[in-house]
ZAMAR-783744 format. One line per 3 residues: number of its first residue (from 1); their letters; for each residue x, y, z of C-alpha. Coordinates in steps of 0.1 Angstrom, whole numbers, plus 2048, in hexadecimal, padded with zeros to 3 digits. Layout:
<atoms>
NUM> a> X:Y:Z; ...
</atoms>
This chain:
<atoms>
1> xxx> 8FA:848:7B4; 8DA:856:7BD; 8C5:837:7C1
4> xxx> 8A4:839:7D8; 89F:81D:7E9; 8C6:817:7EE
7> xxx> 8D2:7F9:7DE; 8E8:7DA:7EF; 8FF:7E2:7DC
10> xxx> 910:7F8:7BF; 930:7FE:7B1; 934:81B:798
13> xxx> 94B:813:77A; 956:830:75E; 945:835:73D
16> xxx> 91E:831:734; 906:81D:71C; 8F5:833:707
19> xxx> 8CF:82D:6FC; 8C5:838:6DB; 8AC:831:6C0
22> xxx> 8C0:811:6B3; 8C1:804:6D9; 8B6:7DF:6DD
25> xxx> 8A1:7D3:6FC; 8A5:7AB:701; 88C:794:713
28> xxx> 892:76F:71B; 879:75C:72C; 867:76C:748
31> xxx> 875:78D:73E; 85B:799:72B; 843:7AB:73E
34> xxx> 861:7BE:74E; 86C:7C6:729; 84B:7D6:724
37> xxx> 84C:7EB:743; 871:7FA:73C; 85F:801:717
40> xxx> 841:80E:728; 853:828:741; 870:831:726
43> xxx> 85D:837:709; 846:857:715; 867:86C:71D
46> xxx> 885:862:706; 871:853:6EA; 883:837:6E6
49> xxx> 876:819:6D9; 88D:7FE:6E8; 887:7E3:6CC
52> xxx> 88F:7C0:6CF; 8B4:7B3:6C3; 8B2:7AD:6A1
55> xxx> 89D:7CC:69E; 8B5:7E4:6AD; 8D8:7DF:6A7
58> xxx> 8E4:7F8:6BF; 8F0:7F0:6E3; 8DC:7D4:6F6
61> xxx> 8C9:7D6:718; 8C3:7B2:722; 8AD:7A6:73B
64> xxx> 8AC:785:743; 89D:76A:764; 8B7:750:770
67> xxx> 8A6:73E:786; 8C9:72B:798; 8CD:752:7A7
70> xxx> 8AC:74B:7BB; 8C3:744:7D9; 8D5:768:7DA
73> xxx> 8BE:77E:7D1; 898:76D:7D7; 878:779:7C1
76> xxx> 883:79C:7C1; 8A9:7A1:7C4; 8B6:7AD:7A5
79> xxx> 8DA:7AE:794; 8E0:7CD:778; 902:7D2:766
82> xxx> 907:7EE:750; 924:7EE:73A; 92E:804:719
85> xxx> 91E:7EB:700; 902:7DA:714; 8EA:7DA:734
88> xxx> 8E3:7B9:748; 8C1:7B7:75D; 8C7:795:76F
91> xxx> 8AD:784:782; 8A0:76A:795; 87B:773:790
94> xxx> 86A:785:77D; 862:79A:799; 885:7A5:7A0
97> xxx> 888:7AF:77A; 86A:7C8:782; 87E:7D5:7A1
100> xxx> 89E:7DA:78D; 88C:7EB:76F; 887:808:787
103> xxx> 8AC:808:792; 8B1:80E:76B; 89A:82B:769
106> xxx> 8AD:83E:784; 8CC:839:774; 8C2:850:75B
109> xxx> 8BA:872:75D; 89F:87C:76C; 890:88D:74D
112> xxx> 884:866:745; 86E:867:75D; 854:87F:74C
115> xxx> 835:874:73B; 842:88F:71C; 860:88D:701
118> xxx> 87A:899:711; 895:8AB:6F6; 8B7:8B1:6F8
121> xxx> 8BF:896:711; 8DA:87B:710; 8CD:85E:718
124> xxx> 8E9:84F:72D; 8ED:82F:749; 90C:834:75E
127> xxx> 921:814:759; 920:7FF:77F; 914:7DF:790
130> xxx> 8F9:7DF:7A4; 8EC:7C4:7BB; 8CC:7CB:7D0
133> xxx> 8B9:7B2:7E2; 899:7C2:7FB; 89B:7BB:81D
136> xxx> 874:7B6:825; 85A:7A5:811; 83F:7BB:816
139> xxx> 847:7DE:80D; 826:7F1:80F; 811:80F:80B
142> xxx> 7EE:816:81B; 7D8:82E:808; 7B5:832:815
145> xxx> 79A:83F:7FF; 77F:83B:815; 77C:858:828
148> xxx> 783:868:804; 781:859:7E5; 799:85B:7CC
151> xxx> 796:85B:7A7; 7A2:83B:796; 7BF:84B:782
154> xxx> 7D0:855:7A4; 7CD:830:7B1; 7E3:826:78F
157> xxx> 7FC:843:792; 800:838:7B9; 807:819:7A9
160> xxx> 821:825:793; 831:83A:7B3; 832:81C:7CB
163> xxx> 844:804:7AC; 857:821:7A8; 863:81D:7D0
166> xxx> 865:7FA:7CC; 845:7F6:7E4; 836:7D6:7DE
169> xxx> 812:7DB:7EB; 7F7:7F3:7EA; 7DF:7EC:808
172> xxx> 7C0:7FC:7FB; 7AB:80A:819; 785:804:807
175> xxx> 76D:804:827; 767:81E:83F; 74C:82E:855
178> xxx> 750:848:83B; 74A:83D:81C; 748:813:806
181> xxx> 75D:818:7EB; 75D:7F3:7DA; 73D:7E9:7C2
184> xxx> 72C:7C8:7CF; 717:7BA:7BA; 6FF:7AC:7D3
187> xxx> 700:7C4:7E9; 6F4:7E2:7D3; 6F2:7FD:7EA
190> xxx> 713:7FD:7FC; 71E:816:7DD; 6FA:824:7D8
193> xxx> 6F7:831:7FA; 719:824:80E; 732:839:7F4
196> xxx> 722:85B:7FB; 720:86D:81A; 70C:893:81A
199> xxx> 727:8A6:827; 747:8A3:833; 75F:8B3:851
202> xxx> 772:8D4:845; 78B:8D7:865; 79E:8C6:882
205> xxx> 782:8B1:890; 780:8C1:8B1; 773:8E0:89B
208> xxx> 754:8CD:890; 752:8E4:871; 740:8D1:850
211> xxx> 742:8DD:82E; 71C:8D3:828; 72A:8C3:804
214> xxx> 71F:89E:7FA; 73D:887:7F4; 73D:868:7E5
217> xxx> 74D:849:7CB; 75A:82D:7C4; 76A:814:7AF
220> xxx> 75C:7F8:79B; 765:7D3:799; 771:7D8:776
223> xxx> 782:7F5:784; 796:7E7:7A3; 7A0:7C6:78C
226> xxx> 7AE:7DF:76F; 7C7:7EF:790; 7CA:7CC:7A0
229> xxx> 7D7:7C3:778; 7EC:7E3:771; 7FC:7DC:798
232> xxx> 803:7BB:794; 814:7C5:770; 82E:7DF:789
235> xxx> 836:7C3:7A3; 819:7D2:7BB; 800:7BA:7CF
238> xxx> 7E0:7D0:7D1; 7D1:7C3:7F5; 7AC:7CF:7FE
241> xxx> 7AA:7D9:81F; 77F:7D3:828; 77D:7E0:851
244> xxx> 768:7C7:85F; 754:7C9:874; 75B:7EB:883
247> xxx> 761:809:86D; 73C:800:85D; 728:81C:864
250> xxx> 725:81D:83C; 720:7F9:834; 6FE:7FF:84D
253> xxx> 6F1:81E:83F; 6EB:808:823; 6E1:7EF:834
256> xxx> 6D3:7F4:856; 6CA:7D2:85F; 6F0:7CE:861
259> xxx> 6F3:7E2:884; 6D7:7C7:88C; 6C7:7D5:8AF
262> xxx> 6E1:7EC:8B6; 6CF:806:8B1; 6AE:7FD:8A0
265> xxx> 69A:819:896; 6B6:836:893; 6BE:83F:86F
268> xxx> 6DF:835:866; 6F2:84E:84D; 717:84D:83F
271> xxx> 729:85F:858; 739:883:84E; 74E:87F:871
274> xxx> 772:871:870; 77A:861:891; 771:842:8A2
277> xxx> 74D:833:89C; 737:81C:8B3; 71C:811:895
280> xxx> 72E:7F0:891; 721:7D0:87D; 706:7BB:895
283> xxx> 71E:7A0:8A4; 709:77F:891; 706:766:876
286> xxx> 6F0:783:860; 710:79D:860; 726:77D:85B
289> xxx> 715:774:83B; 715:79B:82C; 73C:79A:831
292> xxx> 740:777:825; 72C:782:805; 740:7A4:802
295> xxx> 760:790:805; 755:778:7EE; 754:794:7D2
298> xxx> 775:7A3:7E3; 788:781:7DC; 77B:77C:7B3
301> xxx> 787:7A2:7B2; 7AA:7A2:7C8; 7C4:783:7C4
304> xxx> 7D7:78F:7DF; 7E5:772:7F5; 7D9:78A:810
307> xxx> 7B8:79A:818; 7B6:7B6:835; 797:7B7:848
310> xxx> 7A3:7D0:85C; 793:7C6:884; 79B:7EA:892
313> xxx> 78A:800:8A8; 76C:7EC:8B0; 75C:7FB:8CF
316> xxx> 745:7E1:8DE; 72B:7FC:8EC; 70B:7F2:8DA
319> xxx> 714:7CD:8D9; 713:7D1:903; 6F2:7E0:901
322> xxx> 6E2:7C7:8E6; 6CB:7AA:8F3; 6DA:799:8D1
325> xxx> 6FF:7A0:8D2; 6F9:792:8F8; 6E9:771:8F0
328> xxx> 701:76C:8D0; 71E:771:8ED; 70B:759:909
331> xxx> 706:73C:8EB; 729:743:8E3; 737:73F:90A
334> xxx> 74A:75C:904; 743:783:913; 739:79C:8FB
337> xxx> 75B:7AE:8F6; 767:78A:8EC; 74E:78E:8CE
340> xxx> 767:7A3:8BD; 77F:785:8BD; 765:76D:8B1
343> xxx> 757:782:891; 77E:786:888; 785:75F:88C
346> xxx> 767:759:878; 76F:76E:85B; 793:764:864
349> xxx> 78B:73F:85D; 775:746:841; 793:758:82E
352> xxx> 7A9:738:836; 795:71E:82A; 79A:72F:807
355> xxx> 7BC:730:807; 7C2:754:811; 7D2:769:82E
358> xxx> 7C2:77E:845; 7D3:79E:84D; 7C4:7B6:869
361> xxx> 7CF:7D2:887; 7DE:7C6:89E; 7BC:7CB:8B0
364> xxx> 7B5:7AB:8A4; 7CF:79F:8BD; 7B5:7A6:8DC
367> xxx> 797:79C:8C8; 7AB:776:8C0; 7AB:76F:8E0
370> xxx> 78C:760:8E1; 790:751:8C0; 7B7:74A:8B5
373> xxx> 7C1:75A:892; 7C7:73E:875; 7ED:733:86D
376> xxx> 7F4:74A:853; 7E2:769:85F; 7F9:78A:860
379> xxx> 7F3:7A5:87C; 7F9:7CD:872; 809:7D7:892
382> xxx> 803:801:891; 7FB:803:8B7; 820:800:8C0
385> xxx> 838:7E3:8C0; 824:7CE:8DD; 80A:7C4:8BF
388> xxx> 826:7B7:8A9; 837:7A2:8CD; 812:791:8D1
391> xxx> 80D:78C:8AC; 833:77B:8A7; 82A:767:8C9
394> xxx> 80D:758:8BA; 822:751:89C; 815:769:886
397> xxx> 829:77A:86E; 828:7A1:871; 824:7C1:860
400> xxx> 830:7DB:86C; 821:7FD:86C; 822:813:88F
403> xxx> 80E:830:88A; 828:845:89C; 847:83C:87E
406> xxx> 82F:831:85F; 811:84A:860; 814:861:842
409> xxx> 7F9:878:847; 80A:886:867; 817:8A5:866
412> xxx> 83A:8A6:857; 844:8C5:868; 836:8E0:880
415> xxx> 832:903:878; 81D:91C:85F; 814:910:83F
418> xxx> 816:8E9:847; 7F2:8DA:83F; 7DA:8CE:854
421> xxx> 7E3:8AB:861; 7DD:891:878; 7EB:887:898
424> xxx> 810:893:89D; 82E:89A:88C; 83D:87F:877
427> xxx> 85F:88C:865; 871:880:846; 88B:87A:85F
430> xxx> 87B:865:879; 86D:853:85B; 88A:84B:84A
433> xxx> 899:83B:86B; 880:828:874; 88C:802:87D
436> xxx> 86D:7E9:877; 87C:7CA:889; 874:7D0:8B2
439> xxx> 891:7C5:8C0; 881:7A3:8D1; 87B:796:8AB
442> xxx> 88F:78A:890; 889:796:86A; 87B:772:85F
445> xxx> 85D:77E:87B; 854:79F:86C; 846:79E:845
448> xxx> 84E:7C5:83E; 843:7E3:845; 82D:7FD:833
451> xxx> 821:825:837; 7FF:82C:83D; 7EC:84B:82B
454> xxx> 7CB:84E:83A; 7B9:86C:82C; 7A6:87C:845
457> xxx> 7B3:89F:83D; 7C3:893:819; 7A0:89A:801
460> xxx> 7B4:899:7E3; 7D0:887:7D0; 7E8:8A6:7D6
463> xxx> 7E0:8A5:7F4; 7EA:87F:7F8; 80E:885:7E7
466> xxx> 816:8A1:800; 811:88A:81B; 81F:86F:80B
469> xxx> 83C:878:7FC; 858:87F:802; 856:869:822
472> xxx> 84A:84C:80D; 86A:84C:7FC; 87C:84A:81C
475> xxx> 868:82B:82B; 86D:815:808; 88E:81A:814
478> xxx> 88B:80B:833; 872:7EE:826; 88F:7E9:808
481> xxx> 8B1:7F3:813; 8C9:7E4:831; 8CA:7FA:84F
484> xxx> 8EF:7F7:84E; 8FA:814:84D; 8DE:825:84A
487> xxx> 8E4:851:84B; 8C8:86A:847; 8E3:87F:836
490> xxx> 8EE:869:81B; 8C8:861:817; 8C3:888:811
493> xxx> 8DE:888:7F7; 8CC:86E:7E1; 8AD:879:7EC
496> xxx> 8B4:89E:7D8; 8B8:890:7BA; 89E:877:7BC
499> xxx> 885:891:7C0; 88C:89F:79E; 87C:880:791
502> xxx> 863:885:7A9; 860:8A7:798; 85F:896:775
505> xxx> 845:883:77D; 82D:89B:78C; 82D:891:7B5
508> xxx> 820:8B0:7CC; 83B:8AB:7E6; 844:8BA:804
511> xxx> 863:8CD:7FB; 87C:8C6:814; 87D:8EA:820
514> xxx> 859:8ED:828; 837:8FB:816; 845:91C:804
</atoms>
């Protein structure tokens, strides 16, 4: 059977359950919300209107939460039976109903998943057993829309691809040095002059080519909390990622005081350059405050257990040279390079006290040494493996995501016709074998794994498919699946198929052949 992520377990049994107009859709407690989402992804395609029993008096699709399952298959392990007369969704959470509604989906032919009536099909299960519990509890995709934002209505159908995957979090990239993309109510002009930028770069960034066309959004409170909402109705954990306090060459073109004496008297713009940036907050209690008051509004917005403040990339250049940064560092006992650590453990704390988890790059690692992370806090590891050994040492649970296996927008071949990318190749291949637990750590130490799609050279949402997909496909199977037995060509030969839902649904893939 042509499931994508591969389950635990299936066993394939003769016959089929037809769906039909008379069909019945049951929901006991704590089912309901996954009733509504079968109805939801059904109903465009076949039509169907999957009426409660009593209602319908046709077959019966049951879903139902058992909570004495909790030990074998956790908050999102899932068990579906299909037999000639009825289909059983069992549960131990409601979560795990969501995960196994998807299962059901692919069961049927791929024509369900258009958004148009599909005629002429027979809607059919296959008759089996399928158990499937994930292996990792964070299953995640990265999508920045900083360096380009996105409209709204992609953000929800990346939703819909990612529940569709069984990935359980979006990291939403917000903040860069190239554009603010979350409304703050008290601080006005960080989407009145942070979101836009006067030009942007139109090559490889040696080229240093500029289209000379202003770029610029973003997304309102009401906005993010409707995706935050319509995520959280899929099974997905939207998580805000706000880079503090490099990456913030935006943040002080609306607010130059923020660079403090850094660089007092030079005009500050939004910065059309990807790359590496030195305009960094002002390491002191005024730049604490802004972030404190920005991830005030991020909190009311995002209920995400975890916050990302991201703590990469901070060059220390302008702090060395500032009379302030100098006697902050001298106050603190500490040398300026240790002031990195210090504004992380302070935002760190902050984040802590109110009951939520900092996540950041495993930069953060080197900055925390003059300040130790909270219990609680989670490291990204994308330098490498040596991140996620230092994180798991300090008894921090991580995530991981090595830019050389989990960055999507690398190239996914070489050759004519592949788009511009960034950094080197990354195939579907090398993807889908990736193995997220170094081999010095134990599962319990690593939280999951996610692919990152920074966007760069990926201006549009087709664009962000292409690079994402198909390769997102193949690392849901490695955050999901057992790596027993794992085989790139048995992968391929669900993959095929699974594409042709892909197709239904409107994804701008790479083919597996190439650009044509």
């Amino acid at each position: 059977m042509e499931l994508v992520p591969r389950p635990s377990s299936v066993h394939r049994r003769p016959g089929c359950f037809p769906l039909t107009p008379t069909t019945a859709l049951t929901a006991g407690e704590g089912a309901r919300e996954a009733a509504a989402l079968l109805r939801d992804l059904l109903r465009p395609a076949t039509g169907l209107p999957l009426a409660p029993a009593g209602v319908a008096r046709g077959g019966t699709i049951a879903l139902a939460v058992d909570g004495r399952a909790a030990g074998e298959l956790g908050a999102e392990g899932y068990l579906l039976d299909v037999a000639p007369e009825r289909v059983l969704l069992t549960a131990a959470a409601p979560t795990g109903l969501l995960r196994g509604v998807q299962t059901l989906r692919q069961l049927l032919p791929a024509e369900a998943w258009g958004d148009r009536p599909a005629r002429g099909v027979r809607w059919e299960l296959p008759c089996a057993s399928v158990r499937d519990v994930p292996r990792f509890r964070w299953r995640g995709a990265h999508l920045d829309v900083a360096r380009w934002w996105m409209p709204t209505s992609f953000l929800f159908r990346y939703v819909d691809l990612l529940a569709a995957h069984k990935l359980n979090v979006l990291h939403l990239h917000l903040t860069d040095d190239q554009g603010w993309r979350m409304e703050i109510d008290r601080y006005p002009l960080l989407t009145e002059v942070g979101a836009w930028r006067s030009r942007s770069m139109a090559g490889a960034l040696a080229e240093e080519r500029y289209d000379d066309v202003p770029h610029g959004g973003h997304y309102t409170r009401r906005e993010l909390r409707e995706l935050v909402a319509y995520a959280e109705r899929r099974g997905v954990t939207v998580v805000p990622e706000i880079d503090l306090p490099g990456h913030t060459q935006a943040a002080i073109a609306a607010y130059p005081e923020l660079g403090g004496d850094t660089g007092a008297g030079e005009r500050v713009e939004v910065s059309s350059r990807w790359g590496v940036h030195d305009r960094i907050l002002a390491p002191g209690e005024a730049s604490l405050d802004f972030c404190r008051g920005v991830l005030e509004e991020v909190l009311d917005v995002f209920p995400s257990p975890f916050v990302h403040i991201g703590g990469d990339e901070v060059p220390t250049t302008r702090w060395q040279s500032s009379p302030a940064a100098r006697r902050t560092a001298r106050e603190l006992g500490i040398g300026v390079d240790g002031l990195h650590g210090w504004f992380t453990g302070e935002l760190d704390a902050w984040l802590h006290a109110r009951g939520r988890r900092t996540v950041g790059w495993d930069d953060v690692l080197v900055a925390g040494r003059a300040r130790p992370l909270s219990e609680g806090a989670t490291v990204m590891s994308w330098l490498g493996t040596e991140g996620a050994l230092a994180a798991a040492a300090a008894g921090h649970e991580v995530i991981m995501t090595p830019y050389d296996w989990t960055y999507l927008d690398y190239g996914q071949a070489e050759g004519p016709g592949e788009p511009l990318s960034m950094g080197h190749v990354t195939t579907l291949e090398k993807v889908h074998s990736y193995e997220p637990v170094p081999e010095s750590l134990t599962e319990d130490q690593v939280l999951g794994t996610q692919g990152q799609v920074w966007t760069e050279y990926l201006p549009t949402p087709e664009r962000v498919e292409y690079a994402a997909f198909p390769r997102l496909c193949a690392l849901a199977e490695v955050a999901w699946s057992s790596p027993d037995g794992r085989d790139h060509g048995e992968f391929l030969g669900r993959l095929r198929p699974h594409l042709a839902r892909l197709d239904r649904m409107g994804v701008r893939y790479r083919p597996l052949d190439g650009p044509s």
